[in-house]
PAPAGU-198345 format. One line per 3 residues: number of its first residue (from 1); for each residue x, y, z of C-alpha. Coordinates in nm, 3 decimals. Layout:
# PAPAGU-198345
NUM> X Y Z; ...
END
This chain:
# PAPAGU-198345
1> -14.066 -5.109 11.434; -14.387 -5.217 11.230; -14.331 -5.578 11.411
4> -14.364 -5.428 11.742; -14.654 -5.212 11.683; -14.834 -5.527 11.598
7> -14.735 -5.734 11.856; -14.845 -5.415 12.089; -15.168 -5.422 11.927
10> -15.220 -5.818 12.043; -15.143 -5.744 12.369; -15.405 -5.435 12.407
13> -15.652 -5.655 12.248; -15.605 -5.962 12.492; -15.615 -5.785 12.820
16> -15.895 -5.864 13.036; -16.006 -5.478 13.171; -15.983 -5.125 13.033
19> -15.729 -5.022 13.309; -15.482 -5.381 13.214; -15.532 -5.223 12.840
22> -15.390 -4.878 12.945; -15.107 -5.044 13.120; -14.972 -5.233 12.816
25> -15.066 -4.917 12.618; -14.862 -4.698 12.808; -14.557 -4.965 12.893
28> -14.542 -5.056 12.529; -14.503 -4.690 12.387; -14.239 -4.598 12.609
31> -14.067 -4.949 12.526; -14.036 -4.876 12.157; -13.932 -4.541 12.244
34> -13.644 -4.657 12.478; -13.579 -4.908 12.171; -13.578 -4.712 11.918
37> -13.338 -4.489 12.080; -13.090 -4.692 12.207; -13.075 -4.871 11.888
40> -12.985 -4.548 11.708; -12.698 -4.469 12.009; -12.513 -4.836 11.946
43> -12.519 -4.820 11.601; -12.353 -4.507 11.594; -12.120 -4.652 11.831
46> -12.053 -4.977 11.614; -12.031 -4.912 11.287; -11.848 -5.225 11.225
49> -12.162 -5.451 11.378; -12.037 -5.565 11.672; -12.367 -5.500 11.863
52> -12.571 -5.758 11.886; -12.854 -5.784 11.680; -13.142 -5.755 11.937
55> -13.054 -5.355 11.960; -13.093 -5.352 11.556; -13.416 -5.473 11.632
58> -13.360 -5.855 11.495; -13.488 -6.111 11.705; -13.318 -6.262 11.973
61> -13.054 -6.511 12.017; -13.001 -6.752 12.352; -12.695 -6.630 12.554
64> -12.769 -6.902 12.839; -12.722 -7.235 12.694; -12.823 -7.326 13.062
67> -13.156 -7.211 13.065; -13.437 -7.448 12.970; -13.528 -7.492 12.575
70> -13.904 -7.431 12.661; -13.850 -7.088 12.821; -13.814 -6.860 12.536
73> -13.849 -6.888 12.159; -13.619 -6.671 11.982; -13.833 -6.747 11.646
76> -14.104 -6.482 11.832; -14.059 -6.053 11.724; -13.911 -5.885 11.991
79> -14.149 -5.690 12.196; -14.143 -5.376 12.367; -13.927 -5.435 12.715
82> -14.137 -5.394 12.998; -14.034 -5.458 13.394; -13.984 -5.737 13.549
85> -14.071 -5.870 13.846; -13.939 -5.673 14.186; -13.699 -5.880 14.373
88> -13.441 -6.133 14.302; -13.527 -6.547 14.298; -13.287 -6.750 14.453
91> -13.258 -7.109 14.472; -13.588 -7.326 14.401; -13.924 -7.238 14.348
94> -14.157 -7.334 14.582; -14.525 -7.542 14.411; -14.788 -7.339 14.319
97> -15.094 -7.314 14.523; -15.386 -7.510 14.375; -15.599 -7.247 14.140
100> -15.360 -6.968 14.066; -15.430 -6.778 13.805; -15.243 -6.869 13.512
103> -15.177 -6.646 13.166; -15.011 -6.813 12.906; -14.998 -6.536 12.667
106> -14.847 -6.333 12.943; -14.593 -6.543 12.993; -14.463 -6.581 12.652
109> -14.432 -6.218 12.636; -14.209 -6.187 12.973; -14.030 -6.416 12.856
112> -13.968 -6.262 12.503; -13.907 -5.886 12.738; -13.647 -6.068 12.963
115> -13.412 -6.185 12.713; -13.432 -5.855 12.558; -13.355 -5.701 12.885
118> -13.024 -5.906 12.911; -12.939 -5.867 12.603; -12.980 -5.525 12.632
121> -12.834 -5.425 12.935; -12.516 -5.709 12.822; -12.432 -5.476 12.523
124> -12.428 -5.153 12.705; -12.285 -5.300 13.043; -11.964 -5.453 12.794
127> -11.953 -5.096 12.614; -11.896 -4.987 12.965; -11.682 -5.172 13.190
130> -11.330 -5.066 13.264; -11.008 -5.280 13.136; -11.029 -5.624 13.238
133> -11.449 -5.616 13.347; -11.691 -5.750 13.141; -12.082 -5.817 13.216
136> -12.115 -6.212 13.276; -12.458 -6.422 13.336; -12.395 -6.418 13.695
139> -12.539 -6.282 14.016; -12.590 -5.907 14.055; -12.300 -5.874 14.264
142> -12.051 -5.950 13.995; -12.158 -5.701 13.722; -11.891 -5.441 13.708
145> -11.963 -5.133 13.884; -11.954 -4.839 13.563; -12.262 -5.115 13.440
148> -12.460 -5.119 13.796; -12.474 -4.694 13.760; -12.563 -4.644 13.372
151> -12.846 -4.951 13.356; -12.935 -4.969 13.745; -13.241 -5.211 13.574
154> -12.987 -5.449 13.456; -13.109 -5.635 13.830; -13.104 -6.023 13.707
157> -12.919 -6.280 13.517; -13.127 -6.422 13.189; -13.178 -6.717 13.469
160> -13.371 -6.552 13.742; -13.546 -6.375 13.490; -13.681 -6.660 13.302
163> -13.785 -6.813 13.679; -13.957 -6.470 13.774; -14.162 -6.466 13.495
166> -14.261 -6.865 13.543; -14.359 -6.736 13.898; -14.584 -6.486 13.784
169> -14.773 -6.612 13.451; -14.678 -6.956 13.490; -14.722 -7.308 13.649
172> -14.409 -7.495 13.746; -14.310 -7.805 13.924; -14.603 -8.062 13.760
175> -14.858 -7.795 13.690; -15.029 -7.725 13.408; -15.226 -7.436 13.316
178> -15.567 -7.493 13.206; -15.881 -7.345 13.117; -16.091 -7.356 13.388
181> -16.431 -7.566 13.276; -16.709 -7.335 13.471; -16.529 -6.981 13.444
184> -16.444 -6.946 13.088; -16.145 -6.723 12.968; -15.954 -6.791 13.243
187> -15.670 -6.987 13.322; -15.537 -7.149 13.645; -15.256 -7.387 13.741
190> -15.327 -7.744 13.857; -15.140 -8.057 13.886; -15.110 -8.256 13.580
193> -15.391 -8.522 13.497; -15.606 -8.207 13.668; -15.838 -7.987 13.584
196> -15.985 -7.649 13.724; -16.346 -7.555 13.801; -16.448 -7.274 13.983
199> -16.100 -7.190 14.094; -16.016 -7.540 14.259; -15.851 -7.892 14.081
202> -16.067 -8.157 14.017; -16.035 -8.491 13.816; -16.180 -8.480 13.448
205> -16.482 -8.646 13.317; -16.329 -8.959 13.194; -16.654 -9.007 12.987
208> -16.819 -8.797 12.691; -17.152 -8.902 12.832; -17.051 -8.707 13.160
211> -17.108 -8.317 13.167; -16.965 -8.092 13.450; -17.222 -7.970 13.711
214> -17.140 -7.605 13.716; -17.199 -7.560 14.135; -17.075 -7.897 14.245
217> -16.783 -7.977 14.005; -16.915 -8.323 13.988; -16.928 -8.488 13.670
220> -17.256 -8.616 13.603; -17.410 -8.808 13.339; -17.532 -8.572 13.053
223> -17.850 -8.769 13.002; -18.090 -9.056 13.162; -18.148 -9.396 12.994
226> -18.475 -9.545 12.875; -18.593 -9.871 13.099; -18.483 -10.153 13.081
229> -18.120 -9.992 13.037; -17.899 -9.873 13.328; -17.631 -9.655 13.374
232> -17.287 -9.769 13.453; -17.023 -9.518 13.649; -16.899 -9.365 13.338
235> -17.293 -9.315 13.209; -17.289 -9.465 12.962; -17.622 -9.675 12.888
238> -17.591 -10.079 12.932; -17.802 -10.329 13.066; -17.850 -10.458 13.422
241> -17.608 -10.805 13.465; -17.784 -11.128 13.430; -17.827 -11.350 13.730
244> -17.553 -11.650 13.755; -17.593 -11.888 13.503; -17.782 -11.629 13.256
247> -17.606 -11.498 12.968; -17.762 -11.158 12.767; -17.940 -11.235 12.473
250> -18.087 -10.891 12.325; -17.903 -10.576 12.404; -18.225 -10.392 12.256
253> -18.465 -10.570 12.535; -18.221 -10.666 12.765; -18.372 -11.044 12.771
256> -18.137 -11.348 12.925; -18.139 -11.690 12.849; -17.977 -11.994 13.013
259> -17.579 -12.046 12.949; -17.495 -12.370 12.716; -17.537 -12.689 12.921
262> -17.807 -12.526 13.131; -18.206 -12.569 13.153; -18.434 -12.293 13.287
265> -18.649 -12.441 13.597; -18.865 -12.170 13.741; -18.689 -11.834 13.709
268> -18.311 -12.025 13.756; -18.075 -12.194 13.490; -17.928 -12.537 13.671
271> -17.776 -12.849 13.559; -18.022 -13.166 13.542; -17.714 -13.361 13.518
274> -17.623 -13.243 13.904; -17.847 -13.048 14.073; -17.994 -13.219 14.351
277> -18.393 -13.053 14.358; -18.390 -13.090 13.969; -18.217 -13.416 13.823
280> -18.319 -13.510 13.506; -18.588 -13.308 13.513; -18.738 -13.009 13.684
283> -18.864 -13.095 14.027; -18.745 -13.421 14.060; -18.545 -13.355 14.385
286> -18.301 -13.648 14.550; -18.335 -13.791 14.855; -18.126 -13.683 15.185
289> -17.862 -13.977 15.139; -17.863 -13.878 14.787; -17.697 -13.726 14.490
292> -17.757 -13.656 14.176; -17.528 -13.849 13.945; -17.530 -13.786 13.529
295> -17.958 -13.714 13.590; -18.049 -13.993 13.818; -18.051 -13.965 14.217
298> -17.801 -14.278 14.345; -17.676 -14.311 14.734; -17.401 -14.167 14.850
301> -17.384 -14.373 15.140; -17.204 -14.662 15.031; -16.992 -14.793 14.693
304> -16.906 -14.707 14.393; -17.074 -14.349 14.489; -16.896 -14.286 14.872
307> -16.995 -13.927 14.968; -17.032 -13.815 14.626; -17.041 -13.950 14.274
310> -16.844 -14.184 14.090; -16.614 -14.224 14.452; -16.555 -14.596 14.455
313> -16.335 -14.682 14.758; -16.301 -15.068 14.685; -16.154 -14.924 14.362
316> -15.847 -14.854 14.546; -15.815 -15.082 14.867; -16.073 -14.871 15.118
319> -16.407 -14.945 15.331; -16.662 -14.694 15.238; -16.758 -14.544 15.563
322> -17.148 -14.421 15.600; -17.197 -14.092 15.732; -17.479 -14.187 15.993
325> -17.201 -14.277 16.238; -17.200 -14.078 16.584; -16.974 -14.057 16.842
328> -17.088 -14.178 17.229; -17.300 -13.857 17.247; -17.473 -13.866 16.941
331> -17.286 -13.633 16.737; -17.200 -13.748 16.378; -16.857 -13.770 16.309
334> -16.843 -13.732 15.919; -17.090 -13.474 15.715; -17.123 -13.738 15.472
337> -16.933 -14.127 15.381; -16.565 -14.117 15.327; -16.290 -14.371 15.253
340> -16.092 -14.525 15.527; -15.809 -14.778 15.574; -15.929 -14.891 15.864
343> -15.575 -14.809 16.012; -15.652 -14.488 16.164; -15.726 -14.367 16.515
346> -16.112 -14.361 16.479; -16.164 -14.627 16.254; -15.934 -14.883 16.388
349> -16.057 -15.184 16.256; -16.393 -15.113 16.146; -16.553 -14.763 16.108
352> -16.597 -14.528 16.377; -16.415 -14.787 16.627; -16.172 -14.486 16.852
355> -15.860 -14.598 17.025; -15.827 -14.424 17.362; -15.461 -14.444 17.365
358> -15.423 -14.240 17.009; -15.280 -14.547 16.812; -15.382 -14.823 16.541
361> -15.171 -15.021 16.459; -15.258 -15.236 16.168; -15.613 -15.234 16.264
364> -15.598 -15.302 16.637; -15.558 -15.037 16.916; -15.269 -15.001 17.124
367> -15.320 -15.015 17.481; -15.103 -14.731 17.649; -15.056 -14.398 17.532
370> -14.667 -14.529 17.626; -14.699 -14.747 17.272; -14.672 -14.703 16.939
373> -14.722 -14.935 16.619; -14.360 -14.963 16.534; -14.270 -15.115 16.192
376> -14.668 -15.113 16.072; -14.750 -15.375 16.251; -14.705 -15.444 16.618
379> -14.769 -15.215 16.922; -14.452 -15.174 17.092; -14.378 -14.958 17.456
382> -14.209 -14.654 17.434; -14.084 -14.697 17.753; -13.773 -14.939 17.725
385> -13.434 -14.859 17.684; -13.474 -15.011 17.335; -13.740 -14.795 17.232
388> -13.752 -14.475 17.446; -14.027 -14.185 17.349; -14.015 -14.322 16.984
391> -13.964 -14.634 16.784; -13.623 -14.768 16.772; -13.461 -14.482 17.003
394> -13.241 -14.628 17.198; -13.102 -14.504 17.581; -12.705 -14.490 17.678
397> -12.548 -14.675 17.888; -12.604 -14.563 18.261; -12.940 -14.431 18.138
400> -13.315 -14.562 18.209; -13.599 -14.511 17.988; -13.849 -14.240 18.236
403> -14.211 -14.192 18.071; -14.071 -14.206 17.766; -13.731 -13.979 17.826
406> -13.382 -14.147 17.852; -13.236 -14.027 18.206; -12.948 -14.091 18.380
409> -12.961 -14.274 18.696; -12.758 -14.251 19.035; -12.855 -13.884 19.113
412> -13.114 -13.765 19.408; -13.423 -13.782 19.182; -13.386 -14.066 19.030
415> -13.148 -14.308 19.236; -13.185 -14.665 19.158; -13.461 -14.644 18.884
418> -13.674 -14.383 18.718; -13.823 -14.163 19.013; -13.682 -14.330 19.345
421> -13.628 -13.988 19.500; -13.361 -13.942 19.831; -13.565 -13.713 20.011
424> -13.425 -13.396 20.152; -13.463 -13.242 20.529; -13.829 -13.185 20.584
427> -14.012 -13.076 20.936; -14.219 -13.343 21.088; -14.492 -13.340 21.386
430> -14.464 -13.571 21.651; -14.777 -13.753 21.676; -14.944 -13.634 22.066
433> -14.732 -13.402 22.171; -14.711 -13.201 21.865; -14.343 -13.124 21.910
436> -14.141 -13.035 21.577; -13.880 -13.190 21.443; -13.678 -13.180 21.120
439> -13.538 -13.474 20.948; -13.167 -13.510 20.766; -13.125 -13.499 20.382
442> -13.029 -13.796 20.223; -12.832 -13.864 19.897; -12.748 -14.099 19.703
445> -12.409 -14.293 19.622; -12.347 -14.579 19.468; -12.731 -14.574 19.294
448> -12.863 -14.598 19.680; -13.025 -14.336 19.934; -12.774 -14.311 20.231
451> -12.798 -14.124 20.564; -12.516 -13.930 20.746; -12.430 -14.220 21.055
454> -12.609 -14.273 21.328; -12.936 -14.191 21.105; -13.193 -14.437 21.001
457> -13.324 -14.483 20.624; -13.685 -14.506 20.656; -13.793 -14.515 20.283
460> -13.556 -14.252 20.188; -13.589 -14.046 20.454; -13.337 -14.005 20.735
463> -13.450 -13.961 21.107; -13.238 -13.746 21.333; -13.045 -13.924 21.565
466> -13.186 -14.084 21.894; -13.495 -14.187 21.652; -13.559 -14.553 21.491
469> -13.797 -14.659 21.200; -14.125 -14.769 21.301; -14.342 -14.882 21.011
472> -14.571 -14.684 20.847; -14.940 -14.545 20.912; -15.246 -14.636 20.781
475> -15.275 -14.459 20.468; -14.897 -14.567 20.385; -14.665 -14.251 20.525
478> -14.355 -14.355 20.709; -14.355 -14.355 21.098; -14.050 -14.239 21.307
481> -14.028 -14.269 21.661; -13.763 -14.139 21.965; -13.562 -14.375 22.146
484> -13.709 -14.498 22.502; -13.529 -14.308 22.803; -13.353 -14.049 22.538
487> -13.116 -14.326 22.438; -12.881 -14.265 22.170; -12.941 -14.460 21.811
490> -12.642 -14.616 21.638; -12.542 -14.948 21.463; -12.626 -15.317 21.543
493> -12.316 -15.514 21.617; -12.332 -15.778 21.342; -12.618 -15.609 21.124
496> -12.480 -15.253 21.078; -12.858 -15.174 21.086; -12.983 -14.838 21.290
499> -13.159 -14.928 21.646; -13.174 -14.786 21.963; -12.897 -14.873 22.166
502> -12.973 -15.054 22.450; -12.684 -14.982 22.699; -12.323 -14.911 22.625
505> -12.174 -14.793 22.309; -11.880 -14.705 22.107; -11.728 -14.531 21.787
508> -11.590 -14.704 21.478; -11.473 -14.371 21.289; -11.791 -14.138 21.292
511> -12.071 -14.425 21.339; -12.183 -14.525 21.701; -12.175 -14.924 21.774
514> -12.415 -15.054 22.000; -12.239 -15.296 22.261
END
């Protein structure tokens, strides 16, 4: 009894408001009283000490093995019981908002009241039940019905009682609860590696130079450094960086000095061994064909230094190429001298000589952009059957070699040889009167253009019949022309070629014979 009185007197003395103080007051008076007397009733009931020992007013034991270890600790007096929650809580608990008021001393004690609630009500509700019923940690719905109408505020399982109270006092799901920075004395929950201030979650100082700014929640720096220091992010006091090639020599002044193998010219560290405006000493500066090589300026136009030092292209078989050579326009073609093998498409030969056709071979240009330097050292066509598109690719049997693709001959675009073409029907103009006509397709058959008979072949063409080849025009077209008197055309006797017959005729199979 003396344990609860003093854990009463806690309670009263950490609530935040006269009227919270009252509450407790009143809640925890009536608790003890409600204790004390149904401790006397089981005990008189069960002599033999089969009630369990949170009714004799010992401290409580788990009953849930499935509740979490962190939700009660039975080591803690038993408090006066107070209510719980309204409602039931089913199924998960949603997060908690960001800033919700958190009271950890609250929640211990809800807690502590809940399991003495089910143990409580498990006692009397086991005293009660009928033959067979007994109270289990289960929903509502399955407490025996003499239990539901002696202890109607036997409403929740040890479960939902222990989540009820995490809902109300606590932070669940990856919150914490946390003394809020600018408000003291009060609590709120916020996600873990969070903190509150002013009733939102903000990111802690990460520094103990920093100091939260009570309106802003910003974490400033707690104090300003003395020149020539700096601040860095976390405000702490450093100094600025030295320039490249600087390293710090006094933290106390921040003074730099050159890095090893570095001499200060003017207000800059360099090399005299390399730098080009101060080799070998400051302000000697090279020339613009020059470099400077171990502290002396030496061209880089030509050998043993080509286009930088120490590059000697004889060394290794090459022709050091200067870098004042343009192309036809003027434009330079290298930024500086380079090696060459004189085997190459724009130094064929000697430096800066180009080969229109795209290939050296073994210093001499090939001709056509049909060749290639096959084998390293000769420039061979890529347009023979031997070597077609590429060196040593050779065509099939029935093929030719066209621009550089093997093809087969004997069709209608390629007949004989590579692009003899048997023209198809086209529409002609007759040359005065302006009267259409249309020629006949040809094809081709045994690797030759052919005309259906009684047709002439006038460079692949075939004039409709009654018409006869006649030469061709000035600027190289065929010329077709009509029969005199409408006379029919048909085969020389003797020749087989097409004319125009000049009198009588007759038919061998489809093809007319002049007679």
């Amino acid at each position: 009894m003396s344990e609860a009185f003093d854990q009463l007197t806690r309670q009263i003395g950490q609530a935040q408001s006269r009227r919270e103080a009252l509450r407790v007051l009143g809640t925890g008076l009536l608790g003890v009283a409600l204790g004390s007397l149904v401790s006397k009733k089981a005990l008189a009931q069960d002599p033999a000490g089969t009630v369990p020992r949170s009714i004799r007013g010992f401290p409580p034991q788990p009953i849930n093995p499935g509740l979490p270890p962190a939700t009660f600790d039975p080591r803690q007096p038993l408090g006066p019981p107070r209510p719980l929650p309204p409602g039931p809580i089913r199924g998960p608990l949603p997060f908690e908002p960001v800033g919700k008021t958190c009271n950890s001393a609250m929640l211990t004690d809800c807690l502590t009241t809940a399991q003495a609630e089910y143990t409580r009500c498990a006692a009397m509700c086991n005293a009660s039940c009928g033959p067979g019923e007994q109270y289990p940690d289960a929903p509502r719905t399955a407490v025996c019905s003499a239990c539901r109408r002696q202890w109607p505020d036997c409403r929740y399982t040890l479960q939902e009682a222990g989540m009820a109270c995490q809902k109300t006092y606590g932070c669940i799901n990856g919150y914490s609860c946390t003394m809020d920075e600018v408000r003291s004395q009060i609590e709120y929950c916020c996600p873990n590696g969070k903190v509150p201030c002013n009733g939102g979650c903000v990111d802690p100082c990460l520094s103990l130079a920093q100091i939260r700014n009570r309106s802003t929640c910003q974490c400033d720096c707690a104090r300003s450094c003395r020149p020539p220091l700096i601040q860095d992010s976390n405000c702490l006091c450093k100094c600025p960086e030295c320039k490249p090639g600087f390293r710090l020599q006094d933290s106390r002044t921040c003074k730099c000095t050159c890095i090893d193998g570095l001499d200060l010219c003017g207000d800059e560290c360099v090399s005299l061994q390399v730098n080009r405006k101060h080799c070998g000493a400051c302000g000697t500066e090279c020339g613009p064909q020059e470099e400077c090589c171990l502290g002396q300026c030496v061209s880089t136009n030509e050998d043993p230094n080509c286009g930088r030092c120490f590059n000697n292209c004889s060394a290794i078989g090459q022709t050091c190429c200067p870098r004042d050579l343009t192309d036809v326009e003027g434009v330079p073609l290298h930024p500086r001298a380079y090696c060459s093998d004189l085997n190459y498409v724009l130094d064929c030969g000697e430096c800066g000589k180009f080969c229109p056709s795209g290939e050296c071979c073994k210093g001499v240009c090939c001709t056509s952009h049909m060749s290639s330097c096959c084998n390293g050292n000769t420039c061979i066509s890529l347009n023979t059957i031997q070597n077609c598109g590429s060196c040593g690719k050779r065509c099939a049997s029935g093929e030719a070699c066209c621009n550089g693709v093997c093809t087969r001959l004997g069709t209608n675009d390629n007949c004989r040889t590579c692009g003899d073409v048997c023209q198809p029907a086209t529409t002609w103009v007759t040359i005065g009167t302006g009267a259409v006509i249309s020629t006949v397709a040809s094809s081709c058959k045994s690797h030759q253009c052919t005309c259906p008979p009684n047709s002439a072949l006038c460079d692949n063409f075939c004039a409709p019949d009654g018409w006869f080849c006649n030469g061709h025009t000035s600027d190289g077209k065929v010329r077709i022309s009509r029969c005199p008197d409408g006379k029919p055309s048909g085969r020389e006797w003797g020749t087989g070629r097409i004319i125009c017959c000049p009198g009588d005729f007759t038919f061998i199979g489809d093809n007319r014979v002049c007679t």
